[in-house]
NUKOLPA-906213 format. One line per field, with one value per residue: residue in three letters; x, y, z of N, C-alpha, C in turn. Coordinates in pm, whole numbers. Atoms other than C-alpha are relative to their C-alpha. Example, Ala and Ser with C-alpha at 12.3 -4.5 7.8 and 13.67 -1.06 7.14 Angstrom:
2
residu	c(Ala;Ser)
nxx	c(89;-82)
nyy	c(-119;-119)
nzz	c(0;-6)
caxx	c(1230;1367)
cayy	c(-450;-106)
cazz	c(780;714)
cxx	c(90;-77)
cyy	c(120;109)
czz	c(0;73)
***
This chain:
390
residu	c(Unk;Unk;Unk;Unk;Unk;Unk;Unk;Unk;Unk;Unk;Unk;Unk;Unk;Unk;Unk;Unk;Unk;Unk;Unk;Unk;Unk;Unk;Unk;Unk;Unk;Unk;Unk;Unk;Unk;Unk;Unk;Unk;Unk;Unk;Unk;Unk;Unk;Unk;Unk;Unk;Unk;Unk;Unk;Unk;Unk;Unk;Unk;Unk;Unk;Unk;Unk;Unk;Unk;Unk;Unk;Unk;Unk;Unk;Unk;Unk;Unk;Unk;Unk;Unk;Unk;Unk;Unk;Unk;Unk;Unk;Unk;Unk;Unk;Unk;Unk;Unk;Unk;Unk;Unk;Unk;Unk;Unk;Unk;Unk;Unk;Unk;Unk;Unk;Unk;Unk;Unk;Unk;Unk;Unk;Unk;Unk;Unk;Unk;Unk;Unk;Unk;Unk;Unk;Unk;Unk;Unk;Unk;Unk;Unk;Unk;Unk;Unk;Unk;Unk;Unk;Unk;Unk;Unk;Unk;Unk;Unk;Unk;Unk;Unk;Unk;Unk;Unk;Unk;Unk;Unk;Unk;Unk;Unk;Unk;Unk;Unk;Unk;Unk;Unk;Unk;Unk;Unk;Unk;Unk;Unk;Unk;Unk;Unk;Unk;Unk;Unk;Unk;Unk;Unk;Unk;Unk;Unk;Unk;Unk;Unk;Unk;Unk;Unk;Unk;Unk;Unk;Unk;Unk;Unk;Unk;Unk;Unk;Unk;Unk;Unk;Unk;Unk;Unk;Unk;Unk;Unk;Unk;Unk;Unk;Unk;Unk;Unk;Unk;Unk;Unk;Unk;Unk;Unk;Unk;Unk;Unk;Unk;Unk;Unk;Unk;Unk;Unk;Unk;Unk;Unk;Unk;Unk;Unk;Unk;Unk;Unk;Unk;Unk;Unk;Unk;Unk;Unk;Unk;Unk;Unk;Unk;Unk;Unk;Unk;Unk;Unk;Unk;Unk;Unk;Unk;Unk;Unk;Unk;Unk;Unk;Unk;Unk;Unk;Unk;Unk;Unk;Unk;Unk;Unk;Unk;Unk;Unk;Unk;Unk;Unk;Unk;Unk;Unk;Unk;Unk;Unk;Unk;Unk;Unk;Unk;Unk;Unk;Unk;Unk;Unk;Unk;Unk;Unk;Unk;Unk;Unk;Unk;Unk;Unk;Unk;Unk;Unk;Unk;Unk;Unk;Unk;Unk;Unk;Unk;Unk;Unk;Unk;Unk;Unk;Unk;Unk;Unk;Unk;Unk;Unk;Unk;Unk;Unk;Unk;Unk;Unk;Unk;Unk;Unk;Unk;Unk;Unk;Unk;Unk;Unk;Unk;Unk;Unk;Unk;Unk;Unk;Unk;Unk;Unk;Unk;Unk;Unk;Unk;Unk;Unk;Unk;Unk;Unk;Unk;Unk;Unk;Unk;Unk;Unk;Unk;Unk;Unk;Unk;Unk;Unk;Unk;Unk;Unk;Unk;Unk;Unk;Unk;Unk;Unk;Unk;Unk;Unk;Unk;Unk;Unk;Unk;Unk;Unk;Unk;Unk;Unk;Unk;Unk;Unk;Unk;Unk;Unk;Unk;Unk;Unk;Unk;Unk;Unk;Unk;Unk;Unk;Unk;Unk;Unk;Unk;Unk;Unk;Unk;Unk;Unk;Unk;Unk;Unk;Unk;Unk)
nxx	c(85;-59;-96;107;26;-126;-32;112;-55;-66;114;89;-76;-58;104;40;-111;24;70;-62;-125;117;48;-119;-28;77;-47;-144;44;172;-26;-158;63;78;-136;-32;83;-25;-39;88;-36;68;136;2;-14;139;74;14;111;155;84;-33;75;167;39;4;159;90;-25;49;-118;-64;6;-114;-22;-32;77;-64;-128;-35;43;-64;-60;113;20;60;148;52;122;99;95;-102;9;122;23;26;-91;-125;-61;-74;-107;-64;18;124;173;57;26;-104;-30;112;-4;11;-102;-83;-133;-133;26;-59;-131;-45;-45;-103;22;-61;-117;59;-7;111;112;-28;78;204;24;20;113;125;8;14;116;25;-42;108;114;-16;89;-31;-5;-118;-132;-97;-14;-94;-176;-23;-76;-136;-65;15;-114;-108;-31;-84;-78;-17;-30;80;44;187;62;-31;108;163;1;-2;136;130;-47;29;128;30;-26;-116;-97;-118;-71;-54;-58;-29;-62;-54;-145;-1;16;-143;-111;-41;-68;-124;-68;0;-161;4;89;154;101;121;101;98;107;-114;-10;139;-6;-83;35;138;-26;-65;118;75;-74;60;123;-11;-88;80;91;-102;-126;-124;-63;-144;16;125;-104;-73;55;42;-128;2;125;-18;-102;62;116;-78;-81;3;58;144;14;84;122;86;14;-114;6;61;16;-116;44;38;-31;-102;65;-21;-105;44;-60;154;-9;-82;70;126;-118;-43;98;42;-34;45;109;18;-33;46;154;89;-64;103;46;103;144;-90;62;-95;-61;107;-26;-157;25;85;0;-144;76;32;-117;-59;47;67;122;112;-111;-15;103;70;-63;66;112;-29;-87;129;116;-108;10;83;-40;-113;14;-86;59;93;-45;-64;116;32;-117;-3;138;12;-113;42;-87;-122;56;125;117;-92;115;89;83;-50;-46;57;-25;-164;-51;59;-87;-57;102;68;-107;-37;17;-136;-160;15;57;-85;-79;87;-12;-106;-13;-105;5;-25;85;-28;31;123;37;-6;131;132;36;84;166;77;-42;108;122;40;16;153;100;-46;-94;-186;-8;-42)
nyy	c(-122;-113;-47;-89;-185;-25;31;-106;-117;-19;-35;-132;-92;26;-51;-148;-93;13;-149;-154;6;-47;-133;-142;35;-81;-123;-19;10;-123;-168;-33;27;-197;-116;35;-81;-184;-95;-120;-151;-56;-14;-102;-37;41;-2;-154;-32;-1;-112;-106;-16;-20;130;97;47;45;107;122;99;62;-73;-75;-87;-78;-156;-8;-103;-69;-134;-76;-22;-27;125;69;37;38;-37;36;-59;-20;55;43;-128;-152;-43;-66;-46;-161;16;16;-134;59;-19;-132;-124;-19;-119;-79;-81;137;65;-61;35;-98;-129;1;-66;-153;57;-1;-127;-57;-62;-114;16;59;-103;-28;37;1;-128;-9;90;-77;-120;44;-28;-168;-42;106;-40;-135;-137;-93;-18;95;-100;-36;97;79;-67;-72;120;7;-94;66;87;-31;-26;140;88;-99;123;85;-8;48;-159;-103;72;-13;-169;-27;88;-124;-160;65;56;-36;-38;-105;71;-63;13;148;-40;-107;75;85;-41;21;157;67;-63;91;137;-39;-13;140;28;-93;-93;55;-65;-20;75;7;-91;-143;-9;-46;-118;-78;-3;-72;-148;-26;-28;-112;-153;10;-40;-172;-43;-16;-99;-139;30;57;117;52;12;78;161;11;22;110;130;-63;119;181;-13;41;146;138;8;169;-31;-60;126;62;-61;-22;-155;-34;118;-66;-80;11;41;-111;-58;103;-21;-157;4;109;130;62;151;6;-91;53;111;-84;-29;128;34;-76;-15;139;-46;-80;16;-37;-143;-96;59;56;-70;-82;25;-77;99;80;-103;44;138;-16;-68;123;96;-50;-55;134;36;101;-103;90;-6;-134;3;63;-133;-150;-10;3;-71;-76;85;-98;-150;-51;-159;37;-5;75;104;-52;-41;152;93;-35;2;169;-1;-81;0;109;57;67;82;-2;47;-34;96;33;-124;25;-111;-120;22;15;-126;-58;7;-109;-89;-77;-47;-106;-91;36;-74;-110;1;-33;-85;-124;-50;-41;-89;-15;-12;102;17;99;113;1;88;167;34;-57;126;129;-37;37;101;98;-35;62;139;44;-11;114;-35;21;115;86)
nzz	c(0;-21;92;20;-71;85;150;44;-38;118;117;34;-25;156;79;-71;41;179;2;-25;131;79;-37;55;140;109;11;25;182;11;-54;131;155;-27;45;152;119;0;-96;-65;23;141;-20;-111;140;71;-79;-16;140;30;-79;100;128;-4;76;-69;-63;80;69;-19;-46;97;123;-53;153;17;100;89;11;-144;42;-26;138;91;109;-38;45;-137;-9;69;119;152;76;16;133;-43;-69;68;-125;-37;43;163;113;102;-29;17;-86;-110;31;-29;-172;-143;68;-105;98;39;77;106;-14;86;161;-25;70;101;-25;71;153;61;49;139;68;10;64;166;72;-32;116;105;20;0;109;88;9;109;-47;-47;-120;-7;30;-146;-61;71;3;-112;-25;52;-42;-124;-9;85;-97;-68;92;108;164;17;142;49;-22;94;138;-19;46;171;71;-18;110;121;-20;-39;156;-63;42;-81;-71;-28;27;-82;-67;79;-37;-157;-4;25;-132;-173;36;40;-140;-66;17;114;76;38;76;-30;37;84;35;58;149;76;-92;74;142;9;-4;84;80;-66;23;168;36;-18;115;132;35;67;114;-19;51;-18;-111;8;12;-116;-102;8;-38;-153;-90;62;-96;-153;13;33;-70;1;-131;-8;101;-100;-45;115;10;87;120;44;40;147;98;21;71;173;70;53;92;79;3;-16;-46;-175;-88;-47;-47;-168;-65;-19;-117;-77;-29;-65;-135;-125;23;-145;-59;50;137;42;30;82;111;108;-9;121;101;116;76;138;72;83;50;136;121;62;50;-40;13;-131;-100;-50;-57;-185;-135;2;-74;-153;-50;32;-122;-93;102;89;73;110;146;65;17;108;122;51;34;131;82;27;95;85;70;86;49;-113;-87;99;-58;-107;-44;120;46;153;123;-86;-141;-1;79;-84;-94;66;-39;-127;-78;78;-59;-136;12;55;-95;-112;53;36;-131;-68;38;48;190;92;106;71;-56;3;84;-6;-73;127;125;-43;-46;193;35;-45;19;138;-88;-13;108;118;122;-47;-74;79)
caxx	c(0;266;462;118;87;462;427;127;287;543;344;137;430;603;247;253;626;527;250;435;721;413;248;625;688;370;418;745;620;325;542;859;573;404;792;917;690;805;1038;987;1113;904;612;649;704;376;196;302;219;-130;-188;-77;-301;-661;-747;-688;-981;-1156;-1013;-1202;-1068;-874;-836;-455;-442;-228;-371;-310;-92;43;-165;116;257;84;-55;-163;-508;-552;-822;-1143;-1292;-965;-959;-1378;-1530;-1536;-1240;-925;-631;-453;-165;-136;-41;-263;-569;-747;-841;-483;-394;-721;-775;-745;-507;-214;55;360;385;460;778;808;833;1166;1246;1324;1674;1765;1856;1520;1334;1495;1384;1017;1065;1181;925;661;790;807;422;356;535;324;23;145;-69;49;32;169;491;525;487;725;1016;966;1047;1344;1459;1425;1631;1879;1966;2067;2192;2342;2420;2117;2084;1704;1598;1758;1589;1243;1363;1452;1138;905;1121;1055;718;681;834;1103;1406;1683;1641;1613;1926;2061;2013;2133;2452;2443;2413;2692;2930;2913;2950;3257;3376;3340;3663;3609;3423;3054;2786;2470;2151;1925;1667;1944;2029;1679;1665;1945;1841;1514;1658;1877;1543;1392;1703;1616;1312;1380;1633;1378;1158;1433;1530;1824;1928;2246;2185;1859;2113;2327;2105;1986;2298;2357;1988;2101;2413;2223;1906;2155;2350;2438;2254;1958;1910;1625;1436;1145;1130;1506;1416;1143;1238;1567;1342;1164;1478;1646;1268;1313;1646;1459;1644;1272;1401;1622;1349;1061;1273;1373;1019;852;1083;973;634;675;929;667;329;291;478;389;430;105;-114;151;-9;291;444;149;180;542;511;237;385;702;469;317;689;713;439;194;-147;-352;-37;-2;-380;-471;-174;-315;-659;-521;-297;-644;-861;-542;-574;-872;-735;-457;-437;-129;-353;-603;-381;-185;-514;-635;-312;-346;-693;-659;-346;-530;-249;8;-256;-576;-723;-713;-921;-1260;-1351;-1520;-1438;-1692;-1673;-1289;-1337;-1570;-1315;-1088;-1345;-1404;-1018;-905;-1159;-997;-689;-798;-1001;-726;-489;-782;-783;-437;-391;-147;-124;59;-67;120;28;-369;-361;-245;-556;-758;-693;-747;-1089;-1184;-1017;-1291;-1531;-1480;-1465;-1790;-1974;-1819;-1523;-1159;-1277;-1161)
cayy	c(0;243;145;228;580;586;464;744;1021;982;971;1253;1460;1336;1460;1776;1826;1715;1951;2246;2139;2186;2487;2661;2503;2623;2987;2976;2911;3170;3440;3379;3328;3714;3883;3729;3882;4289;4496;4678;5000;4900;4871;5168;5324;5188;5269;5668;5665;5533;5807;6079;5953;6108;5784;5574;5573;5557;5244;4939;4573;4436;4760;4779;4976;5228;5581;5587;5898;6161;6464;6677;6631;6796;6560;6319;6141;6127;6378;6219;6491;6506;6479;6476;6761;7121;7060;7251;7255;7587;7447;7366;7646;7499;7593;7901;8058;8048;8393;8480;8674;8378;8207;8117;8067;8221;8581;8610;8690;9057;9090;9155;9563;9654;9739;10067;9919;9766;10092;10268;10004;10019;10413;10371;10128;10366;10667;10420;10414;10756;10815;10520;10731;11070;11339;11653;11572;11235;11394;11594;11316;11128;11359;11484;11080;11084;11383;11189;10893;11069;11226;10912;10759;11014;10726;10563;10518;10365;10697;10896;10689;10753;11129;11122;10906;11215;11492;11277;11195;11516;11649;11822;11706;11935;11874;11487;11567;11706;11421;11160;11348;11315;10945;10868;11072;10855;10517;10705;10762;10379;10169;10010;10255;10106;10166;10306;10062;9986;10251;10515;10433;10469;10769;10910;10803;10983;11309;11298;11259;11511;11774;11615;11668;12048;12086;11930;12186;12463;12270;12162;11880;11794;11799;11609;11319;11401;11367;11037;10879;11013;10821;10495;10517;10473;10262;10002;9987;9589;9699;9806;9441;9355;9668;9714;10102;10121;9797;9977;10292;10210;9992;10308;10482;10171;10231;10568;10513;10239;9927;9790;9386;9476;9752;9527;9244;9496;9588;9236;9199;9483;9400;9055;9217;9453;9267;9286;9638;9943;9866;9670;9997;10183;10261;10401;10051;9865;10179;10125;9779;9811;10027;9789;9508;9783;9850;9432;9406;9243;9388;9148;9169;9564;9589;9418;9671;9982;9895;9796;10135;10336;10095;10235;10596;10722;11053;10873;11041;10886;10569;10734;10817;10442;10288;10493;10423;10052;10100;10291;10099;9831;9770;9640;9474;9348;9178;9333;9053;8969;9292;9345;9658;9889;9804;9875;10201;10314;10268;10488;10731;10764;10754;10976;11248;11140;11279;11542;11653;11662;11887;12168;12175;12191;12432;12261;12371;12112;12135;11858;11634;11756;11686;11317;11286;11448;11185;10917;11003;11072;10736;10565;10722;10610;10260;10283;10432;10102;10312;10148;9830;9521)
cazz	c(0;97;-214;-393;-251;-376;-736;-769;-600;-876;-1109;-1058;-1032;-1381;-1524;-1325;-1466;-1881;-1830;-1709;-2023;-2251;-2118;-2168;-2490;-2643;-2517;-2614;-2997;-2959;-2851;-3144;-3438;-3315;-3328;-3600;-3869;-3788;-3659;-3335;-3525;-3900;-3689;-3456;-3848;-3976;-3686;-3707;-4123;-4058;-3797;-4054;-4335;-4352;-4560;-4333;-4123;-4412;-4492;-4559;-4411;-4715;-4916;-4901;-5279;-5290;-5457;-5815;-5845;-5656;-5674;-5586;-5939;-6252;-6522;-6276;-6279;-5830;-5895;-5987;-6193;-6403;-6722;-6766;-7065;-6953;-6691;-6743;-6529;-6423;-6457;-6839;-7068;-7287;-7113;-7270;-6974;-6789;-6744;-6616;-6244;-5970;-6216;-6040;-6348;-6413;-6541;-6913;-7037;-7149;-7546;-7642;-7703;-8054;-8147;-8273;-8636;-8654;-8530;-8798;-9044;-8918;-8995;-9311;-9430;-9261;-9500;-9752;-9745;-9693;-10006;-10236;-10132;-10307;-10122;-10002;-9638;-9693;-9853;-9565;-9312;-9516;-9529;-9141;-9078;-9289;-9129;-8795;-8906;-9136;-8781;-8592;-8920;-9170;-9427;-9419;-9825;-9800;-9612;-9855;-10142;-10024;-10012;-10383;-10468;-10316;-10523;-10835;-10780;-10683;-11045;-10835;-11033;-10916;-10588;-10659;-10819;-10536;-10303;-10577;-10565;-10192;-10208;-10457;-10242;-9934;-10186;-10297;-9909;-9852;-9826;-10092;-10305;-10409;-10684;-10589;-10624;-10896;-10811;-10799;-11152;-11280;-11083;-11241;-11581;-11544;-11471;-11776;-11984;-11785;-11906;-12300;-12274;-12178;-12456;-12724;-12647;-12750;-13045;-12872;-13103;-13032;-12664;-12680;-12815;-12532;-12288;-12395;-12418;-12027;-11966;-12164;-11946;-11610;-11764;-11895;-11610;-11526;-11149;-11291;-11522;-11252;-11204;-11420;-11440;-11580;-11828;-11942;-12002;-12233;-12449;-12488;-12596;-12867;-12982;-13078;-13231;-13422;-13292;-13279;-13215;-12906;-12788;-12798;-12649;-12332;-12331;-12300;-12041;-11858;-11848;-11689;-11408;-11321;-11401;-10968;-10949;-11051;-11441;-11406;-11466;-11655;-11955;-12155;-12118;-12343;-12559;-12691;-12684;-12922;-13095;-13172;-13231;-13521;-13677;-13653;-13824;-13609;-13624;-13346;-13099;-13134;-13138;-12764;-12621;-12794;-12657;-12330;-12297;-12392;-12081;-11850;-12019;-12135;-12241;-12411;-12725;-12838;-12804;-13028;-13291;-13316;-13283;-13623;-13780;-13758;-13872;-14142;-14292;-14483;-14706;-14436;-14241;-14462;-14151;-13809;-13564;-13696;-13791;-14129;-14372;-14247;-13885;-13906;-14149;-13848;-13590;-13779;-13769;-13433;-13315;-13618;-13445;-13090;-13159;-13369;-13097;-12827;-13129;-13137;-12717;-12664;-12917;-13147;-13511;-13659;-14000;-14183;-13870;-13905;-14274;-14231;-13986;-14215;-14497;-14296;-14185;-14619;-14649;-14433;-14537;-14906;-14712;-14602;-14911;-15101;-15268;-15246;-15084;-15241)
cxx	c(86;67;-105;-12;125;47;-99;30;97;-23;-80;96;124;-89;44;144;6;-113;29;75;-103;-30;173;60;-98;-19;118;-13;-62;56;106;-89;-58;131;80;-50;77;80;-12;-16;-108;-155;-82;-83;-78;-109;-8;-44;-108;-88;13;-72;-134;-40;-22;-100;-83;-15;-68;88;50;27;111;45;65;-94;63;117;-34;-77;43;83;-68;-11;-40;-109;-79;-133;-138;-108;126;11;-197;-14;23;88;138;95;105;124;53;0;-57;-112;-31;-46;120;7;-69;10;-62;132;109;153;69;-37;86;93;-52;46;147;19;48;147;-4;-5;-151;-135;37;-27;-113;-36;-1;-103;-150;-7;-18;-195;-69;24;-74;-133;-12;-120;145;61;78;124;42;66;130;148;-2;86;97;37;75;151;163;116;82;35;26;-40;-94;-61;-145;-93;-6;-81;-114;7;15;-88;-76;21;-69;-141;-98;12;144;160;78;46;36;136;81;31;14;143;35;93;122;155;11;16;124;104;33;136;-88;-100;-121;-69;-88;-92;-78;-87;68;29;-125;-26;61;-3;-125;63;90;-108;-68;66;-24;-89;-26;26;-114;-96;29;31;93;46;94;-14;-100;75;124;-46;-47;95;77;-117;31;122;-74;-119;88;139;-7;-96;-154;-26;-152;-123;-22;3;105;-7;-89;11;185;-55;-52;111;96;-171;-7;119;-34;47;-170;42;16;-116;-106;26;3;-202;-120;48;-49;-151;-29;100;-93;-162;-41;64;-71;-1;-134;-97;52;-52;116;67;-119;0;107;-20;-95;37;147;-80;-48;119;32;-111;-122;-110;-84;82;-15;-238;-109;137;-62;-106;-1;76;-125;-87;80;-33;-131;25;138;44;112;-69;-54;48;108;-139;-82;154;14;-155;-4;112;-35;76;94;-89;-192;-92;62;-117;-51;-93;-24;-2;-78;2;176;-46;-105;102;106;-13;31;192;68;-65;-2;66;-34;-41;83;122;-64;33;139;100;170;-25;123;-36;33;-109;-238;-92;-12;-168;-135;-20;-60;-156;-49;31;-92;-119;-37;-27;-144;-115;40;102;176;-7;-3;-121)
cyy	c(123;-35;42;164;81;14;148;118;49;9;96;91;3;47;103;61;-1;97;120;22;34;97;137;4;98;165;45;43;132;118;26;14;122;69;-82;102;155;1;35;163;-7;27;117;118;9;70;242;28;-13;91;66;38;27;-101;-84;-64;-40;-160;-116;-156;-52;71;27;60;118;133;9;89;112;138;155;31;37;-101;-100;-5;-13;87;-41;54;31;-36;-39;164;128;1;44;-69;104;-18;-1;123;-13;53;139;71;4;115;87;45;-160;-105;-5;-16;124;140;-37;86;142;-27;91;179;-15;36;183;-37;-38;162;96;-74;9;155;-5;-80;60;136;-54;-16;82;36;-61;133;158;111;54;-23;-178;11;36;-97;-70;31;54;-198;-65;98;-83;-146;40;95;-89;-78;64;-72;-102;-5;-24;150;116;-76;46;204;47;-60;131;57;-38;-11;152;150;115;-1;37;-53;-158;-30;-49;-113;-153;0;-37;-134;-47;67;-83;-147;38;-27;-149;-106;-190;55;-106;130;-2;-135;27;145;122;8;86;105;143;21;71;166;52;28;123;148;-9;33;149;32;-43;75;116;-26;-24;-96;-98;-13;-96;-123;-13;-75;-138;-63;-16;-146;-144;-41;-100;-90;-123;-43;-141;-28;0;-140;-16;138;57;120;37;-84;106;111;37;-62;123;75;-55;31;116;20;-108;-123;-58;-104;2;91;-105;-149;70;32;-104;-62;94;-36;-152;4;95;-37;-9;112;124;54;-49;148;139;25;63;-132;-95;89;-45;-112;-31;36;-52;-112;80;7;-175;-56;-123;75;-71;75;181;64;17;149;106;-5;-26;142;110;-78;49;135;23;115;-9;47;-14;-152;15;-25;-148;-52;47;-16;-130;-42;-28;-55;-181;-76;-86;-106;-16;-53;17;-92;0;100;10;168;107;4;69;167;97;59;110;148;104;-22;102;155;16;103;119;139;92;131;138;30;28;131;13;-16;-23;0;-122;-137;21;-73;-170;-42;-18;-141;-160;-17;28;-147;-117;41;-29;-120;-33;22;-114;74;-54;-156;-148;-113)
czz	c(0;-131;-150;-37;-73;-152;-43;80;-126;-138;-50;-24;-150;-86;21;-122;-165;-20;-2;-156;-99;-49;-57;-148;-111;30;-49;-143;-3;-21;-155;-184;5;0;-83;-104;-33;94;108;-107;-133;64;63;-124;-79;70;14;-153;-26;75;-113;-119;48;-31;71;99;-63;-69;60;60;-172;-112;43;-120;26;-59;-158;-72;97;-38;27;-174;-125;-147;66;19;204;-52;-116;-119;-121;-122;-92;-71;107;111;-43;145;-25;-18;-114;-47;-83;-1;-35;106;109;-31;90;156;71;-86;81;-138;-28;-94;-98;-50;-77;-159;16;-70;-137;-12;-69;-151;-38;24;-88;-134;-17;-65;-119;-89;35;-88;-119;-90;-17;-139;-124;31;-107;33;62;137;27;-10;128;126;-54;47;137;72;-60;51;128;3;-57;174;103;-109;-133;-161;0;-169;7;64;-102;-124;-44;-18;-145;-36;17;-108;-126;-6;-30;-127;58;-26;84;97;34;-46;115;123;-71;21;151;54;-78;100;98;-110;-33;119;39;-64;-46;-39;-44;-79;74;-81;-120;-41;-45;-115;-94;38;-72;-197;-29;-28;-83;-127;28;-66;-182;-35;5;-138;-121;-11;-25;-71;8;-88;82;172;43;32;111;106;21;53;134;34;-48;74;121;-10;-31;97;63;116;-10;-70;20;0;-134;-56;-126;-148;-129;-112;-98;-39;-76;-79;-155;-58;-68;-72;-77;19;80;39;132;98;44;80;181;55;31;147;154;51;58;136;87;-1;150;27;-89;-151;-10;-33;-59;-101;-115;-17;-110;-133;-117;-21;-119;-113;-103;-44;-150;-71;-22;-99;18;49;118;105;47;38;138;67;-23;84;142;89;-2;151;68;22;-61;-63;-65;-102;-65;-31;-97;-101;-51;-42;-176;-83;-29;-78;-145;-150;-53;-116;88;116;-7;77;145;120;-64;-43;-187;-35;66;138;54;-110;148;129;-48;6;113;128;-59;125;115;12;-59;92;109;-69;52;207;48;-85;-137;-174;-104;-128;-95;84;-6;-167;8;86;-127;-106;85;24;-123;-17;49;-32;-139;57;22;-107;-127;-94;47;52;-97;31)
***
């Protein structure tokens, strides 16, 4: 019995002590499988970023989604109305109403000032307009803003240009003259020396016509032919090749010394350098050309210019008097378009007493040049009563 009491004393007490081994075993586990997982410090770490976030309360159990972008950066989509019709954002320069009051975007740069070379260009291209218009008060304007630049830029040739364009324009030779001379003087001063431009040529070739045209009204002769060969000088100058004005107006004078091929040649060319300048409404330029087309013998060709230099000109009466001369000259040109015999002795007619017309008002008594009229105008008039007509 007592060894009983003995075997089960020991017994209970080998339980008592596999029990306890147990009990410390499985806390032992419990406690190393809960610090394992984290940090103290990532969790401390976690535990101060989920205070911090507003979101976070809001957060559902198993919504661990990040936010899709950062709405601190621009172009991102965090805000839900982004990107939906009629929203802008203030940020893009894109958006038509940045700029506007509450706007918060950058101030725009300042435009950049002008230099002085360029506001001296804008002047001169502002007299340059002034001067195209050809009034009185334009003129003035004109030349008070060449005064202006010729001041801060003595040698500004395009200022001075527009100042000899007025004079001319303005029928003031001399003093266009005057600052022509001006102008070659300072290309002279220049290391090296330089020709004046294009316009300057033509410029200068004008005002040599201008002193011929004096002299042929004194009978000058011999000076007349001076003067030309002065303007054929400066129109045929290798500078001028390009501008229409100078082309022009030496076809004009090989037409008058009769080199008709080379004139109507220069003057073909003229009228295709200035068909967008101010050739297009020239009417002395369809004139001659016509009028070389009549010495080549081309009755359609000279025709369309006469009647085009007359639609220019109505008070043409150099038009008048070609246009009855091509009429009237039924031997040299038996079919002028599809005009017939009386239609064409009519026309004759009624440009013959044109010209005739303009002799009696200006008071010139010509008498050789009134006869010639004269016959022409009997000459159509047999035409139409059936006498002469083949």
């Amino acid at each position: 019995m007592m060894f009983t009491s003995k075997k089960l004393h020991w017994t209970v007490s080998l339980l008592w002590i596999l029990m306890s081994m147990l009990l410390i075993s499985g806390c032992s586990k419990k406690k190393k499988k809960t610090t394992a997982g984290k940090d103290p410090a990532a969790e401390k770490k976690d535990a101060d970023k989920k205070a911090g976030d507003p979101k976070s309360a809001d957060m559902k159990p198993g919504d661990d989604t990040a936010p899709a972008g950062d709405p601190a950066k621009p172009g991102d989509t965090a805000d839900p109305k982004a990107g939906e019709p009629g929203k802008t954002d203030p940020a893009n320069p894109a958006d038509p109403k940045a700029g506007e009051p509450g706007k918060t975007d950058a101030p725009a740069t300042p435009a950049k000032e002008p230099t002085a070379a360029e506001q001296l260009r804008a002047k001169v291209a502002r007299a340059e307009l002034l001067a195209a218009k050809k009034t009185d008060e334009a003129y003035k304007e004109a030349l008070a803003l060449v005064s202006e630049i010729l001041k801060q830029d003595y040698s500004n040739f395009d200022a001075m240009m527009v100042m000899a364009t007025i004079y001319y324009q303005q029928e003031n030779m001399e003093k266009m003259r005057s600052v022509l001379d001006y102008i070659l003087a300072l290309h002279k001063k220049m290391n090296p020396p330089t020709e004046p431009g294009p316009l300057w040529q033509y410029m200068m070739g004008k005002y040599y016509i201008f002193l011929a045209d004096g002299a042929e009204s004194k009978g000058m002769n011999l000076s007349v032919i001076s003067y030309k060969a002065q303007a054929e000088k400066y129109f045929g100058h290798p500078s001028a090749a390009s501008q229409p004005e100078a082309v022009f107006s030496m076809g004009v004078l090989l037409l008058e010394r009769g080199e008709t091929n080379t004139a109507v040649e220069l003057l073909e060319k003229a009228e295709k350098l200035g068909g967008a300048n101010v050739l297009k409404k020239e009417w002395r330029l369809p004139l001659n050309l016509g009028a070389g087309y009549l010495l080549q013998k081309k009755g359609d060709a000279a025709l369309t210019k006469f009647e085009y230099a007359l639609n220019l000109n109505k008070s043409c009466e150099k038009c008048h008097y070609n246009l009855a001369l091509l009429y009237v000259s039924w031997d040299d040109f038996p079919q002028i378009g599809k005009l017939a015999d009386k239609e064409r002795a009519e026309k004759v007619i009624y440009h013959a007493k044109a010209y005739s017309e303009f002799l009696k008002k200006k008071k010139i008594t010509d008498r050789a040049l009134q006869i010639r009229i004269d016959s022409w105008m009997e000459l159509a008039r047999e035409r139409l009563a059936g006498k002469g007509s083949k």
